[in-house]
N, C-alpha and C positions, 0 to 999 in steps of 0.2 A: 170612575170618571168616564164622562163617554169621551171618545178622542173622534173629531170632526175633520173629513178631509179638508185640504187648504189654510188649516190654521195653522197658529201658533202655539209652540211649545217650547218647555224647559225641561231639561233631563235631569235625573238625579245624579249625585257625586257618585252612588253606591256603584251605578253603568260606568260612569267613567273607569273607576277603580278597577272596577271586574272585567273588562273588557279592552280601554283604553292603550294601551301599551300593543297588546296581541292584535289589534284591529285598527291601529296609527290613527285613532280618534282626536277630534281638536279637545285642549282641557276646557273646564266650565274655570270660566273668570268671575268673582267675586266683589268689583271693586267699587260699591257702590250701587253697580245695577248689576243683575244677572245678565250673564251672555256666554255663549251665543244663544240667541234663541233658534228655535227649527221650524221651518215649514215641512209640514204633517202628510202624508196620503198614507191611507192602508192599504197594502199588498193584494192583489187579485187573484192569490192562489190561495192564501190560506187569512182567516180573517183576526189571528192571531198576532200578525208582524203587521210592525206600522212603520213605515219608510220616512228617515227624520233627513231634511237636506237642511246644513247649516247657511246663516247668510251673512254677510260682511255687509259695511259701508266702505270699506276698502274699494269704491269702483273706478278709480281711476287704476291701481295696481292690475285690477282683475281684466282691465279693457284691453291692457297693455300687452296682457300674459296670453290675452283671446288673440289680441289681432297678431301677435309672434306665431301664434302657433297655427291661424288658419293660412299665413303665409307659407309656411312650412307645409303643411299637410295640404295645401289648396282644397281645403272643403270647411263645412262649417263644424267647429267641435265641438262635442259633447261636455267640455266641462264645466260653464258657466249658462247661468240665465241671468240676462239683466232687466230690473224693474224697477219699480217705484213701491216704497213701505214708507207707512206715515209720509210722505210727501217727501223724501227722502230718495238720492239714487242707493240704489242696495243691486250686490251680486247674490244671486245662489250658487252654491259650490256642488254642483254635480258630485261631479270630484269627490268630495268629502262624505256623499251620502251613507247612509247607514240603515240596518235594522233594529227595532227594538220591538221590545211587547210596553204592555199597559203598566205594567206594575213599576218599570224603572222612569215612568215619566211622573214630574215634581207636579208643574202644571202650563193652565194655558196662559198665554202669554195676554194681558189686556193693560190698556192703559185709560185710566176712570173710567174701572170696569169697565170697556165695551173691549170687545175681542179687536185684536187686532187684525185688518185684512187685507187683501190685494185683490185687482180685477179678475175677474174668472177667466178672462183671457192669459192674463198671465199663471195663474192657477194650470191651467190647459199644457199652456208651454213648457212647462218647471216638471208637471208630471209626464205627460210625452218622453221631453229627451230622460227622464230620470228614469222609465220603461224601457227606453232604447238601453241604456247604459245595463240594466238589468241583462235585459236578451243578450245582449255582448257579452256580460260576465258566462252566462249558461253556456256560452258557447266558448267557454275558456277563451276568451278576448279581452284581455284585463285594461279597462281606463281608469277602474276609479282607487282609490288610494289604498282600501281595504278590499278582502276577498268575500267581496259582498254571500255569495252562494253559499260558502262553509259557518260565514257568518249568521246565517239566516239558520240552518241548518245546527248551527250549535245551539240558538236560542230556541227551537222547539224541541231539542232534543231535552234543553231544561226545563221546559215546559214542566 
């Protein structure tokens, strides 16, 4: 499967299982429709890890959680991106980002088959602060919920 920066995806149960617990991953929900789905980039260091950020329509919860916390920290945080999917408000969960390779991902996400997708503007913004959140980890400054770097570094090591 070729996996396409900016798109969408589904993960396999098999990732959840194997990693899910040790890496505080959200579960795959079944009820009907798959979810969550993830918005995709590949990693700029090695061309094996593909960087999965999940996204909620929860945006009213995630607004709430932004504006507490930039008050608190008086700058802008790292853990949300807010945008527009299928004509819908949706958050991205920095926060919740993750690595994976090719083989644990199910598929791309479309609806009457055409891909599902966002502005490149926003495309831009989601991978930015999700690079920032990166360099922060490297530099043992932990924001995001898992230990993104040993994470990465367990999956090439199964490579």
């Amino acid at each position: 499967m070729k996996i396409e920066n900016g798109r969408f995806y589904f993960i396999k149960n098999e990732f959840i299982k194997k990693y899910g617990i040790k890496y505080n991953l959200m579960k795959n929900k079944e009820t009907g429709t798959k979810r969550p789905c993830y918005f995709c980039f590949k990693d700029k260091t090695n061309e094996n890890i593909i960087w999965f950020v999940p996204i909620s329509k929860q945006y009213a919860k995630y607004k709430s959680i932004y504006k507490k916390k930039k008050e608190k920290i008086h700058r802008e945080p790292f853990n949300f991106v807010f945008g527009i999917v299928k004509d819908e408000n949706a958050v991205f969960l920095i926060q919740n980002m993750f690595p994976t390779v090719e083989k644990y991902i199910e598929e791309k996400y479309k609806v009457k088959n055409n891909d599902v997708t966002i502005s490149i503007p926003l495309q831009k913004e989601i991978i930015e602060k999700a690079e920032s959140v990166l360099r922060l980890e490297e530099k043992n400054i932990h924001v995001a919920f898992s230990n993104l770097i040993n994470f990465r570094k367990e999956l090439l090591d199964n490579l």
